[in-house]
N, C-alpha and C positions, 0 to 999 in steps of 0.2 A: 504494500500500500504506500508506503514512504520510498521517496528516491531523493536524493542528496547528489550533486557534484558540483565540485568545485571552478571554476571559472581560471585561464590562465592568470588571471590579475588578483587574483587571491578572495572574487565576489562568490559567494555560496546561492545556489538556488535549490531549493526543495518543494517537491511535490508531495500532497497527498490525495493519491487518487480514489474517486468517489463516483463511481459511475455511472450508480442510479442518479445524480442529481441533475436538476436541469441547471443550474446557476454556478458561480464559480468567485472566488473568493481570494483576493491576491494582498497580500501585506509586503512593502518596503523598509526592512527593519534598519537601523544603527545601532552600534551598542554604546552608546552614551547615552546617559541621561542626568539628574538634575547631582549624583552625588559624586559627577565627573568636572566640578564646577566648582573654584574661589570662591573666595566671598564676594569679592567687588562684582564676581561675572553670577549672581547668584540669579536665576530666572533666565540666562541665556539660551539653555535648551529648547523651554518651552517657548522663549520668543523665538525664536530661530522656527519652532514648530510653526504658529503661525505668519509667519512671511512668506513662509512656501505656499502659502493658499494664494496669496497676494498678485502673484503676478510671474509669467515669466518673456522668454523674448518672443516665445508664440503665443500666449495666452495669457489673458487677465484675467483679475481673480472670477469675474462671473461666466467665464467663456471655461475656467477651468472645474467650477461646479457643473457646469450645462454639459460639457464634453462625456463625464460619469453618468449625472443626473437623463440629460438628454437622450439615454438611451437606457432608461430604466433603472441605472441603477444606485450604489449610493457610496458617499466617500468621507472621510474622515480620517485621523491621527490623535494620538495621545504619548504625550509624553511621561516616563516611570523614571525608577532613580537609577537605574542601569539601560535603560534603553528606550529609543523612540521607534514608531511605527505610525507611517503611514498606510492605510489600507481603505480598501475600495470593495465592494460584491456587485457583480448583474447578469444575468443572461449570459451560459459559457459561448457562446458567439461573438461577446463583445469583449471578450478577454485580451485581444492586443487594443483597444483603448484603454482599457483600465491601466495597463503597463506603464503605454505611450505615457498617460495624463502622469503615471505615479513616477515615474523616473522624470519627466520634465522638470515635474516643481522641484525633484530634491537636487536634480544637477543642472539647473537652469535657470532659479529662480534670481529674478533681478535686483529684488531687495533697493525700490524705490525710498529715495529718502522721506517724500511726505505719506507712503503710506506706512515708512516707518513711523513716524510721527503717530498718524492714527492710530495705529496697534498697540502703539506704547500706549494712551486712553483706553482701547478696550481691554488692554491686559488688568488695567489699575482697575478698574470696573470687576473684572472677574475677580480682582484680589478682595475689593468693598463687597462682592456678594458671599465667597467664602469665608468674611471677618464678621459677617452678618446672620449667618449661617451658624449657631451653637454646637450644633454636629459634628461640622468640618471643622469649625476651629480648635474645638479643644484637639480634634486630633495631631492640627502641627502643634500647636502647644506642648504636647504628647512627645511627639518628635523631636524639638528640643530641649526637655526634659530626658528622655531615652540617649538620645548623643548629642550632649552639650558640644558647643564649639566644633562638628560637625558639617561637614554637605549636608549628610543625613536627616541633620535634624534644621535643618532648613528649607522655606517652600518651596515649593516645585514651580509656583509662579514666579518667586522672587520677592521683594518689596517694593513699596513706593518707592523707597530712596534708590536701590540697585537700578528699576526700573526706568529713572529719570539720569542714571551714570551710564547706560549702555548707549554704545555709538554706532554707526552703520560698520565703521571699518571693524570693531568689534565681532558684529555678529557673523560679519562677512569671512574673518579671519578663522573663527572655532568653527565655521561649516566646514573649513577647509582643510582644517589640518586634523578634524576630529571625526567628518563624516568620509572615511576611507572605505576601498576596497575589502581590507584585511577585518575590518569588522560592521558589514553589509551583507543581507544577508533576503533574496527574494523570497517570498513564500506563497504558495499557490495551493490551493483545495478544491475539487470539483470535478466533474466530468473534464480531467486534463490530461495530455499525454505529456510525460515529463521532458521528450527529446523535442517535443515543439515550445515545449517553454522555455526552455535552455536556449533554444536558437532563436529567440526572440531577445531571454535577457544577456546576450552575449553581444549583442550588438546594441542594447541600450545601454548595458553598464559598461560599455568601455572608455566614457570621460571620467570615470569614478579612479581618482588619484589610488595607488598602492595603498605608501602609508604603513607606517605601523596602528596596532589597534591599540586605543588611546587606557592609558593606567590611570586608576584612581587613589584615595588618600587609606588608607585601612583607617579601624575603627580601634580603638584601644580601650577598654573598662579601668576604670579607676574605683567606682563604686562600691561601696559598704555596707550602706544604709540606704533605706526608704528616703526617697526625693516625691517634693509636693508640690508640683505648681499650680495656685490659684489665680485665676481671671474675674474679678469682680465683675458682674453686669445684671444690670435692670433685668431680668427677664421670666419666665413664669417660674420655669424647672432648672433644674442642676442636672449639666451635663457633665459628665466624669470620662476618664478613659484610665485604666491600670495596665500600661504594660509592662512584661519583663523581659530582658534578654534572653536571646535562646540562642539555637546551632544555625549554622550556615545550610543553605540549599545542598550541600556538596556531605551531609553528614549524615552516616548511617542511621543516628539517633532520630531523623528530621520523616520518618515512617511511623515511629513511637509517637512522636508531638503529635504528627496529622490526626490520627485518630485520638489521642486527649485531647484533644483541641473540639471534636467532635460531640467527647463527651463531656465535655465542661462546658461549653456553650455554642454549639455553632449551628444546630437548628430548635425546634419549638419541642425534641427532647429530650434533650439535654439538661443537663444537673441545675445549670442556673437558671433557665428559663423555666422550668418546673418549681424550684426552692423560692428565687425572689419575686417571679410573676405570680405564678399560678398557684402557690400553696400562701404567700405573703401578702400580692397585691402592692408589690412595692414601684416596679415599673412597668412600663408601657413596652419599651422595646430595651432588650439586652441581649447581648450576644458576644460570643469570641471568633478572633481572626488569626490569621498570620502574615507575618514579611519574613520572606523570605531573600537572604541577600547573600552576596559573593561568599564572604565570609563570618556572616553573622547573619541575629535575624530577630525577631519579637515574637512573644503571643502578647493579644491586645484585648483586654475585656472592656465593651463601653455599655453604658447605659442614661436613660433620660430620669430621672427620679424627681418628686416633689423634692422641695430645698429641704422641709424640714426631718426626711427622711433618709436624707443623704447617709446621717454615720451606720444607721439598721443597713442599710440595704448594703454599706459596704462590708459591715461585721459579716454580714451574710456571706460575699465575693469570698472575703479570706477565710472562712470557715468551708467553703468549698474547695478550695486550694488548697487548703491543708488536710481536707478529707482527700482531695487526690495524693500529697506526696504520703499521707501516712496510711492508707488501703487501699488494697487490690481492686480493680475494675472488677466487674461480676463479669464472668466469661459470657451472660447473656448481654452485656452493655457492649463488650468488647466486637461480642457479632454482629450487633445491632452497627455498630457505630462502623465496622469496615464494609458493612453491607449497602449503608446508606453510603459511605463513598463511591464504593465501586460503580453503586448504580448511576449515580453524580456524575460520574464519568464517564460511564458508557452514555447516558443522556444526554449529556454535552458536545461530545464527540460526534455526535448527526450533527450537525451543522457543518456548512462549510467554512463559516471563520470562526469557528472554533477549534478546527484542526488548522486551518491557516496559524492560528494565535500558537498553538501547541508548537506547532512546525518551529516559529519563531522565537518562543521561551523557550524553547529546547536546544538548540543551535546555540543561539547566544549565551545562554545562561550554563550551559553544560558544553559545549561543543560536539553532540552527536546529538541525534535522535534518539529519545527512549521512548520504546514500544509502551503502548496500554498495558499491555501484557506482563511487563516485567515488573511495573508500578504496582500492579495488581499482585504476583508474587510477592514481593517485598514487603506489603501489608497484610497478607496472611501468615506470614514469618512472627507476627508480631507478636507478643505475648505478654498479658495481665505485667507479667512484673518488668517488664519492658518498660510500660506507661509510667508503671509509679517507680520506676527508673529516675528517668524522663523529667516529672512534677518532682522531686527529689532533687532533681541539677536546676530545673529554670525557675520552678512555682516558688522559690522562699525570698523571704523578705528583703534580702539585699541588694536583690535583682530588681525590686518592685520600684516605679516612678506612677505617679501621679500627678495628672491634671484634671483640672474642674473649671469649666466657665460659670459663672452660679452667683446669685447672689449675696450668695456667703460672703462676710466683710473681714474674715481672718479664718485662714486652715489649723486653728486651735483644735487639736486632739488627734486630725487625720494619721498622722505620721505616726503616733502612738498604738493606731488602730490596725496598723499596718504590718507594725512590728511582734502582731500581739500573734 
C-alpha cells in the first residue's frame, strides 16, 4: 500500500494507494516548524505559512484558491513545532493541479511587500482571537510553563512584538535556507499510481535547493517541583491545563503512555471523565492528550470548571494520577482502552488525508514509514504493569506544571495541592 522513493536531490515522495477511492489527497511537507525558530524570529514559520497563499509569479492569492477550489476541490496548510504542511484533496483526475498549485506557492511565492504588511494584521488578529479564547490560551501559557525559555514553549503564531520585528528579507531568507530538499517531503493518498507521481514531482521539485535538513535547540529539564502559572481574567469558568513531561516519539515507553493516556482521560470512558464529570458534576469538558516530540514530549490534562470549584476538581486530577502510578490497570481497562485505539485507527485510516497526514508524520518525524500493523503489534505487547510503569516515570509531582486563566486573584494552595 505504501511506496516511498527518494528523488536525486534528496526530495522524498510517498504514496498510499487507495483504490476504491474516487478523490485523492496530496500534502507538501517541511520539516520545520515553530521550535526551529529564535526568539526575535518567533512566529516566522507560520508567517512564512501564510505568504505562500498570497501570491506567486503565476498566480494571486485568489486565482490560487480558484485553481484547487475551481475544480472541486479544497486547500489548506498548518503549521506544528516540527513541521509544516501544505495540502490540498479533489477529484483523482485533478491530481496534477493540486501539485502544480502546491509546489508553486512553496517554490515561487513572491512575498509582496504590502501584502506582507496585510498579513502581519491578520496574523495579530489571529493572535487577539486565541488571547481571547480561554481554551487556547491557557494552553500556551501551558507551554511556557512546560519549557520555560524554550521554542517550545512559545507560540506558534509569535507575538505582537516579534510580529511587528519580522522583515520581508527575513522571511524571504529562513524559506531558503530552511525549506530544502533534504527535508521535503511529497505525500499522496488515493486512487494513485506511485511511478506517475514520482514523474510529476521530479520535475516540480527540482528548484527545491539540497541543503542540509535544518537542526533545532534540545530541551533540557531542570525541574523539581510543581510550577503554577496563573492568568487572572474576568471571565465565567476557570480554565486549567496540568501537564507533565514525558518520552520522546522515538521511545519504547511512548506505546505504555498511548494507552494510559487513554485510560486516564482521553474519551467519555475514561477515569477522569467518569470521576470529575459524571460521578462529581465538576466539569463540562475534561480530557487528556499528548505531544509528542523529537526528543521529549507531554501528557496534558485540561478542563473548564466553575472558579469556585477549581481546588475539588483538581484534588480529584491528582488523586487519579496517583491511582494510576500506584495500581495496576484492570486487564478489562487495558483491552478496552487498546481496542478503542486500534479501532481509532483503523477508522481514521479510510480517509485519504489521513493516510496523506500518516504518510507525512511518519517520514518526517521517524524517517521510514511504519505500517498500521506494526503500531498495532506494539500495543498489544503492552502490559498492566507496563502502564503503571509508565505513571511511575511521568505522573508525579515534579514533573507536574500548571496553568489557569481564571479568575482567581492569587494561586494560594494550588502548588501544595499538587505536591500532595
Amino acid at each position: 500500500m505504501y511506496q516511498v522513493t527518494k528523488l536525486e536531490n534528496g526530495f522524498t515522495v510517498a504514496t498510499a494507494t487507495m483504490p476504491h477511492m474516487a478523490g485523492v489527497s496530496a500534502g507538501l511537507w517541511v520539516g520545520v516548524g515553530g521550535r526551529y525558530e529564535n526568539a526575535p524570529l518567533n512566529g516566522v514559520c507560520h508567517y512564512i505559512e501564510h505568504m505562500l497563499f498570497k501570491g506567486t509569479k503565476r498566480r494571486n492569492a485568489k486565482q490560487i484558491s480558484q485553481a484547487v477550489e475551481g475544480v472541486g476541490g479544497y486547500l489548506n496548510a498548518f503549521t506544528g513545532e516540527e513541521h509544516t504542511c501544505f495540502y490540498a484533496r479533489a477529484p483523482r483526475d485533478k491530481l496534477g493541479n493540486l501539485l502544480d498549485v502546491l509546489f508553486d506557492m512553496v517554490l515561487h511565492s513572491q512575498f509582496d511587500s504590502v501584502e506582507i504588511d496585510k498579513e502581519r494584521n491578520v496574523i495579530k488578529e489571529e493572535v487577539a482571537m486565541y488571547l481571547d479564547q480561554p481554551a487556547s490560551h491557557v494552553m500556551e501559557l501551558l507551554n511556557e510553563t512546560l519549557w520555560p525559555d524554550h521554542p517550545l514553549g512559545r507560540p506558534l503564531t509569535g507575538t505582537l512584538e516579534t510580529l511587528d520585528g519580522l522583515r520581508r528579507d527575513e522571511l524571504v531568507a529562513y524559506l531558503k535556507s530552511h525549506y530544502v530538499a533534504a527535508g521535503a517531503v511529497l505525500t499522496v493518498a488515493g486512487r494513485v499510481n506511485h511511478r506517475e507521481v514520482v514523474s510529476l514531482a521530479r520535475k516540480l521539485a527540482k528548484p527545491f535547493a539540497k541543503g542540509k535538513r535544518p537542526t533545532y535547540l534540545p530541551t533540557a529539564s531542570t525541574q523539581t517541583e510543581p510550577r503554577v502559572r496563573l492568568f487572572t481574567k474576568d471571565i465565567e469558568q476557570t480554565h486549567l491545563a496540568l501537564g507533565m513531561r514525558s518520552c520522546s516519539r522515538h521511545d519504547d515507553r511512548r506505546f505504555a503512555l498511548r494507552l494510559l493516556n487513554i485510560i486516564l482521560g482521553e474519551n467519555m470512558s475514561s477515569r477522569l471523565f467518569q470521576v470529575v464529570r459524571e460521578e462529581h458534576g465538576l466539569a463540562y469538558s475534561i480530557q487528556s492528550g499528548q505531544n509528542s516530540f523529537d526528543e521529549t514530549g507531554a501528557l496534558v490534562i485540561s478542563a473548564g470548571v466553575d472558579t469556585k470549584k477549581t481546588k475539588p476538581a483538581l484534588k480529584l486530577i491528582v488523586q487519579e494520577l496517583k491511582r494510576m502510578r500506584e495500581t495496576l490497570p484492570s486487564n478489562t481497562e487495558l483491552r478496552e482502552a487498546r481496542d478503542y485505539l486500534i479501532g481509532q485507527m483503523d477508522l481514521t485510516l479510510e480517509s485519504t488525508e489521513n493516510q496523506m497526514m500518516w504518510l507525512g508524520e511518519n517520514l518526517l518525524g521517524y524517517g521510514r514509514v511504519q505500517k498500521p500493523a506494526e503500531s498495532k503489534r506494539r500495543l498489544t505487547e503492552v502490559k498492566p504493569s507496563d502502564i503503571r510503569a509508565v505513571a511511575r516515570e511521568f505522573l508525579t509531582p515534579e514533573r507536574m506544571s500548571l496553568a489557569l486563566v481564571s479568575p482567581l486573584k492569587n494561586d494560594r494552595g494550588l502548588k501544595e495541592l499538587l505536591a500532595a
